[in-house]
Every structure is written in structure tokens, then in C-alpha cells.
C-alpha positions in Angstrom: 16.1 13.7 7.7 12.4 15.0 6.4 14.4 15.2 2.9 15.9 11.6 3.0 12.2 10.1 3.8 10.6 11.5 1.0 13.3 10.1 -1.2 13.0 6.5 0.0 9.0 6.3 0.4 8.6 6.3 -3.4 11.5 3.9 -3.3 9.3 1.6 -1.0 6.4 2.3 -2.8 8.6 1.0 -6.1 9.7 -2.1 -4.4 6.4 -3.0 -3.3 5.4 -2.8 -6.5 7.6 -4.5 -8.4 7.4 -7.0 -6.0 3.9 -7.2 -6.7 4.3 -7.6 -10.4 6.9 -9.9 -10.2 5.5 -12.2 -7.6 4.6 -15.9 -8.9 1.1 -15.3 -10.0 -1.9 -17.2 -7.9 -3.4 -20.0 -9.6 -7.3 -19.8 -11.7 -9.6 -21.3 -9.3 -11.0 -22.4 -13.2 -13.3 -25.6 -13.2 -12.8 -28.7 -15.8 -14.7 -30.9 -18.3 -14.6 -34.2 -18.5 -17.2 -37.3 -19.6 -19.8 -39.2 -18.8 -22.4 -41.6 -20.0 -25.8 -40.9 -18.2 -28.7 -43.9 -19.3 -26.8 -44.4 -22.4 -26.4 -40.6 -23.4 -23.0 -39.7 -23.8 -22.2 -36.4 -22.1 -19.1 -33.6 -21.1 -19.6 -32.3 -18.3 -18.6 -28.8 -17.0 -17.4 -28.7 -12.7 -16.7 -26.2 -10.6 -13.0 -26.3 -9.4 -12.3 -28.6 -6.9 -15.8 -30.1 -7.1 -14.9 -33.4 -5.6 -14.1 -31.9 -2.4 -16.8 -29.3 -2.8 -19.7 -31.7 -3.6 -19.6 -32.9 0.1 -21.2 -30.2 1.5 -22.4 -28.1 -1.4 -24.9 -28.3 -4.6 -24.4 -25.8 -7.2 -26.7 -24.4 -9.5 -26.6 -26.7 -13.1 -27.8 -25.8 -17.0 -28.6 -28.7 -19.4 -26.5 -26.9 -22.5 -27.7 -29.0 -25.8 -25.9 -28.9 -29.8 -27.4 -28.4 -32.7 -28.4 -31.4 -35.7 -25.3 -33.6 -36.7 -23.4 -32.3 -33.4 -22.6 -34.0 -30.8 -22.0 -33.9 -26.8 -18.4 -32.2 -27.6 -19.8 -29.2 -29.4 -19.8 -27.1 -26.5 -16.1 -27.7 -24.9 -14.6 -27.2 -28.5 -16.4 -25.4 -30.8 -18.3 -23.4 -28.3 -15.4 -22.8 -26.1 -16.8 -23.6 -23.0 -14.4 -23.8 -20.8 -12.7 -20.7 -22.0 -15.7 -18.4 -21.6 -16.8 -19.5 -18.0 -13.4 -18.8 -16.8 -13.1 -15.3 -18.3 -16.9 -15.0 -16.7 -15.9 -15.9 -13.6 -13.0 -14.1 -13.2 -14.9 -11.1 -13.9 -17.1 -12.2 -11.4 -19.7 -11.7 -13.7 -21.4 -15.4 -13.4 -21.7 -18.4 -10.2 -20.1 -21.6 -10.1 -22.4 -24.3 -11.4 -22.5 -27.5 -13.2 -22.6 -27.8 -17.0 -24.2 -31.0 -18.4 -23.7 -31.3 -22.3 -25.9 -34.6 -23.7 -25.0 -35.9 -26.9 -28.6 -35.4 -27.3 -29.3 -36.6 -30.4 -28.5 -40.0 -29.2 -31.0 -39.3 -26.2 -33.8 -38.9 -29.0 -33.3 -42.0 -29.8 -34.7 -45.3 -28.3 -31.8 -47.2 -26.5 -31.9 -50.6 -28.7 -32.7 -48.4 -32.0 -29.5 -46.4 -30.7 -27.2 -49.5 -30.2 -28.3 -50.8 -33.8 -26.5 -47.5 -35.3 -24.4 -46.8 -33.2 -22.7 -50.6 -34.1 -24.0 -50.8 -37.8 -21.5 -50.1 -40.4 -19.7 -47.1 -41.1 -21.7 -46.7 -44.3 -24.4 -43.9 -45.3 -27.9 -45.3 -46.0 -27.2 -45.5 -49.7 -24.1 -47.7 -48.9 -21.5 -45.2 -49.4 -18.4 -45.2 -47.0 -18.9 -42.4 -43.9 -16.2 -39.8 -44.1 -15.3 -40.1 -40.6 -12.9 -36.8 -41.2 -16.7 -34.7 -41.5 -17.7 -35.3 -37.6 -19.0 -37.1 -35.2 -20.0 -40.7 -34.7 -23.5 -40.8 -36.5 -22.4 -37.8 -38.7 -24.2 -39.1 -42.4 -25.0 -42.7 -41.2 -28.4 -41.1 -41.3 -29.9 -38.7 -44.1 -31.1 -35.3 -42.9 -34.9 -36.3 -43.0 -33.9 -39.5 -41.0 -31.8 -37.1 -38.4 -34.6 -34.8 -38.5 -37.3 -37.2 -37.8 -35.3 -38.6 -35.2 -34.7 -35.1 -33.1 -38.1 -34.7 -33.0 -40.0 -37.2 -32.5 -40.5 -36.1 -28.7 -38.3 -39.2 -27.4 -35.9 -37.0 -25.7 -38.6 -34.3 -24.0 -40.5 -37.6 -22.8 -37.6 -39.4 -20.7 -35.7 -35.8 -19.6 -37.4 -36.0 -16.4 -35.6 -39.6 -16.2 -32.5 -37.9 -17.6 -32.8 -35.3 -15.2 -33.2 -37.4 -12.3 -29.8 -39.4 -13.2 -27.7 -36.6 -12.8 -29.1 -35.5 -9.6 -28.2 -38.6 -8.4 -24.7 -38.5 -9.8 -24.1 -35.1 -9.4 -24.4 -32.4 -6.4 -26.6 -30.1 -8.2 -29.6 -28.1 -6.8 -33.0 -30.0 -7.4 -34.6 -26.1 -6.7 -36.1 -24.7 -10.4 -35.1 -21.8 -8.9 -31.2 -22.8 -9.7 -31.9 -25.2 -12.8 -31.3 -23.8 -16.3 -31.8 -25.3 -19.9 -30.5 -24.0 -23.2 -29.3 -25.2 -26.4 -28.6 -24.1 -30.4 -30.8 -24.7 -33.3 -32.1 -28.2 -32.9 -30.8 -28.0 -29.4 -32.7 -24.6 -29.1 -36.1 -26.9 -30.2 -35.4 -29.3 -27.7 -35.0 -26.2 -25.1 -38.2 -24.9 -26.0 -40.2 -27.9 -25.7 -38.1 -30.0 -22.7 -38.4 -26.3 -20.7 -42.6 -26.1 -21.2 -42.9 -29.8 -21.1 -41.5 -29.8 -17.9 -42.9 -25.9 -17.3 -41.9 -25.2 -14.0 -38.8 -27.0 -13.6 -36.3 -24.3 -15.2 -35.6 -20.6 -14.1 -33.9 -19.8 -16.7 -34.6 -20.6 -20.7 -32.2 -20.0 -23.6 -32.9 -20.3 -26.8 -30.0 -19.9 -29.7 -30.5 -19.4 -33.1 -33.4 -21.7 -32.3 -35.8 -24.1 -34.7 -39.1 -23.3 -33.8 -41.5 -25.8 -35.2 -44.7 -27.9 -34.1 -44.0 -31.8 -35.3 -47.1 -34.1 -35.5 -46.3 -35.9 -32.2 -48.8 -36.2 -29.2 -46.5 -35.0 -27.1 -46.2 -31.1 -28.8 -50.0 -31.5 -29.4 -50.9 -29.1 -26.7 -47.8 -26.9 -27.3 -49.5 -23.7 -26.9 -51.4 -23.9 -23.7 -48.0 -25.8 -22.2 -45.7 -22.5 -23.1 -48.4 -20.3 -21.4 -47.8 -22.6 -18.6 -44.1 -22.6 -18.6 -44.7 -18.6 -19.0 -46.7 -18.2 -15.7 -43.6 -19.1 -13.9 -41.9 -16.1 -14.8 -38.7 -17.5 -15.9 -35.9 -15.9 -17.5 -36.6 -16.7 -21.3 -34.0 -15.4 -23.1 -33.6 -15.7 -26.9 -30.8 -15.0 -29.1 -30.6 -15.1 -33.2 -28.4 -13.8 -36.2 -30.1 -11.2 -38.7 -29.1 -13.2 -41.8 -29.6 -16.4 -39.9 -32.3 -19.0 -42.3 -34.4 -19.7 -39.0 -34.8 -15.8 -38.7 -38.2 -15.4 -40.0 -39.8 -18.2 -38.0 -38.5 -16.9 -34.8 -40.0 -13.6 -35.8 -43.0 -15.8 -36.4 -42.6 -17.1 -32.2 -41.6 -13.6 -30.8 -45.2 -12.3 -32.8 -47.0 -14.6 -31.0 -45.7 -14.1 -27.5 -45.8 -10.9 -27.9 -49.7 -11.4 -28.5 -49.7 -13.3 -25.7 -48.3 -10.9 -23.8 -45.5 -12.9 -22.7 -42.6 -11.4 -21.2 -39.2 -12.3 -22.9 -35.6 -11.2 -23.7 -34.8 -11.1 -27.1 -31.1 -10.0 -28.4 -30.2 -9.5 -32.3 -26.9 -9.9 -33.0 -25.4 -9.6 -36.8 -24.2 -12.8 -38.8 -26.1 -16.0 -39.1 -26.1 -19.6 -37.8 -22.2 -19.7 -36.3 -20.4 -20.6 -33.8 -19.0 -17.1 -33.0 -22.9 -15.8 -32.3 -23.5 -19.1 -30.2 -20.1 -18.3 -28.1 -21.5 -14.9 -28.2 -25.4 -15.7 -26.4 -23.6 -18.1 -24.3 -21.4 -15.7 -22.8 -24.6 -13.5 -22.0 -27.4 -16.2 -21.3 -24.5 -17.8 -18.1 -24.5 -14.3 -16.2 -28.3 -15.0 -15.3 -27.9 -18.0 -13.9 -28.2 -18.3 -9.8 
């Protein structure tokens, strides 16, 4: 009898487990994106599964996630693979469930009748040349770089955030607690990081900055840049800055990181090889979400 026991336990044990591996598999509790237009700004927007439902009787945590110059509110979910990376995080368990707002925000630097104008002028560049529509988004060449440029940062957008801001706590169920609100972005997103996150220093826990253009415009409302990020600073939030070695805004973030560091600021910086891509976006995304709460 002792024999004939010992024989059908791993027998048992072997059924269990191919059982197990054979069982219909549960499914992701993974969240979605979909759109939204907040006070004209187009947006995608990143929630947690089942959110609906959820929103009742929760808020989550939410990070303002911004594209770089000739990009667009879509960036993120396709090129930066969103989606894709915030399930694999939070399977892990390695990040919380929060709410992902992605602003075309190039548009939002841009003064709502000035924005309807191009947004409903011909499809033609400024020199009256037909707009490739194959190359990108929307706007993509209806404006020249300089006129782009000038756009981005001419400190419309860090002006009216706070009125941004306040829209989608009053769409969404997210925490109104700094403690739980975070702000990123890449390259000309990563300027409009910096200077929303100090503008408004205080109201973020947690900063990123990737592959960001540090600069100082001739606008009144960068004017006091300096005194604004020591401000931002003494709140202690997570300020965490990511850039390629052969990436052509390396020196000038060198440039910053020299004069926090002289400042005695405290900071995260991570080096990672390549340039200004995508894969080393997808890459300080993936390690900016974990710090999130």
C-alpha cells in the first residue's frame, strides 16, 4: 500500500500540474487609451482597467506625458509604446495604476483662434508647397522650424497649464495631491517639463526630463527661471533626467546638470548610449513610471 502511494502522489502532483499549465489563462487586468479634446488640446489618454467603474470611488495618481517638436498627442501610444510598457510594468508589479494624459501640446502652445486658423488653412507649407501628409502629423511642415520653434516656446502653454490642469481634474478621477501628480516629456516636451514643473513648483512630485532642450527664451514668463527651479527644488521632488551620449542636446544638459550641481540640487541623472530615439525614450519611460505613487 506505502509502495502504491508513492507511485500515484507524483502522479497527482503531474495532474495538478498539467492542469495548471493547461488551464484557460486569466485575463490582463491591462488599462486602455483612448481620446480626448481638453480646451481645444487634443489628447490620448492612458486608464486604468476598468476605470469607469473604478472612478466612482477612487482617484488615481496621473502624469502629464508631453512629445517632442513636429509630434503630436499620439507619440506616446505608438511610437513610445505606451500601452505596451505599463502592462509589462504592471505585471511585474513594478509600477501603480494611474492616469496617463498625452496633450498634443504643441497645439496647447498655441493661442486658440491662432490654432483654428492653421489648423483649417491649406494643406500647404509656408512657401506654398503641397504638405506631404505621408511625413506626420496634422501641422507637420505647415509651419517652418523657426515658426514651430517660436511657437513651443513662447510660454503660452506653461501660462494656461494650471487651466489645463484643472480640466482634467474635472473630467478625470485623478488625485489633486502633488504628492501623486507627475509631469514628463521628450526634447521639446522635456522644455516644457522643465519649465510647466517650476512654473507651477510645487504642484509635481515627480519630474522627468528626456533627452531634454534646455534653453532660456526671451519671454517674461522664463524671466525668473533660476530662482523659480530653486523653488521647485525645495520641494524635494523626484527630478529625474535621462539623455543619450551621442544625443545633439548632450552638451547643454551637461551645461544644466553643472549648474544644479552648483546649486547643490539634488537630482537623478541616467546616461544611456545612442542619441535622440525612440528606443532611449521607451527606455527612461520604462524607468521614470516605477517612481510614481
Amino acid at each position: 500500500m506505502r509502495h502504491s502511494f508513492l507511485f500515484a502522489l507524483p502522479l497527482c502532483i503531474l495532474s495538478l500540474a498539467f492542469s495548471a499549465c493547461t488551464s484557460t489563462p486569466q485575463p490582463l487586468q491591462v488599462g486602455s487609451i483612448g481620446r480626448d479634446t481638453l480646451l481645444g488640446v487634443p489628447c490620448c489618454v492612458y486608464l486604468p482597467y476598468r476605470y469607469a467603474e473604478r472612478a466612482k470611488n477612487e482617484t488615481f495618481p496621473v502624469l502629464y506625458l508631453q512629445h517632442g517638436m513636429f509630434g503630436s498627442e499620439d507619440d506616446w501610444s505608438t511610437q513610445g509604446n505606451l500601452l505596451a510598457i505599463m502592462d509589462s510594468l504592471l505585471r511585474a508589479d513594478k509600477v501603480v495604476e494611474m492616469v496617463v494624459i498625452m496633450p498634443d501640446n504643441f497645439l496647447g502652445s498655441i493661442e486658440p483662434e491662432q490654432r483654428k486658423v492653421l489648423m483649417e488653412s491649406p494643406d500647404i507649407t509656408p512657401e506654398g508647397e503641397p504638405i506631404d501628409v505621408s511625413k506626420g502629423t496634422a501641422h507637420w511642415h505647415k509651419l517652418t522650424y523657426e515658426q514651430e520653434r517660436g511657437y513651443e516656446m513662447s510660454g503660452y502653454w506653461e501660462s494656461h497649464f494650471p487651466d489645463f490642469m484643472a480640466e482634467v481634474e474635472r473630467r478625470y478621477s485623478v488625485s489633486r495631491d502633488p504628492a501623486h501628480r507627475a509631469i514628463a516629456g521628450l526634447s521639446m516636451g522635456g522644455f516644457h517639463t522643465m519649465h510647466v514643473s517650476h512654473f507651477l513648483h510645487g504642484q509635481f512630485a515627480y519630474v522627468g526630463m528626456f533627452s531634454a532642450l534646455v534653453a532660456r527664451p526671451d519671454y517674461s514668463i522664463y524671466a525668473n527661471w533660476e530662482e523659480e527651479v530653486l523653488a521647485l527644488m525645495a520641494t524635494s521632488p523626484v527630478y529625474w533626467i535621462g539623455m543619450g551620449r551621442e544625443d545633439f542636446l548632450y552638451d547643454q544638459m551637461q551645461e544644466y546638470r553643472r549648474w544644479l550641481e552648483a546649486n547643490h540640487l539634488e537630482y537623478t541623472y541616467y546616461e544611456s548610449p545612442g542619441g535622440h530615439t525612440w528606443p532611449n525614450w521607451q527606455d527612461y519611460i520604462g524607468r521614470f513610471l516605477p517612481k510614481i505613487r
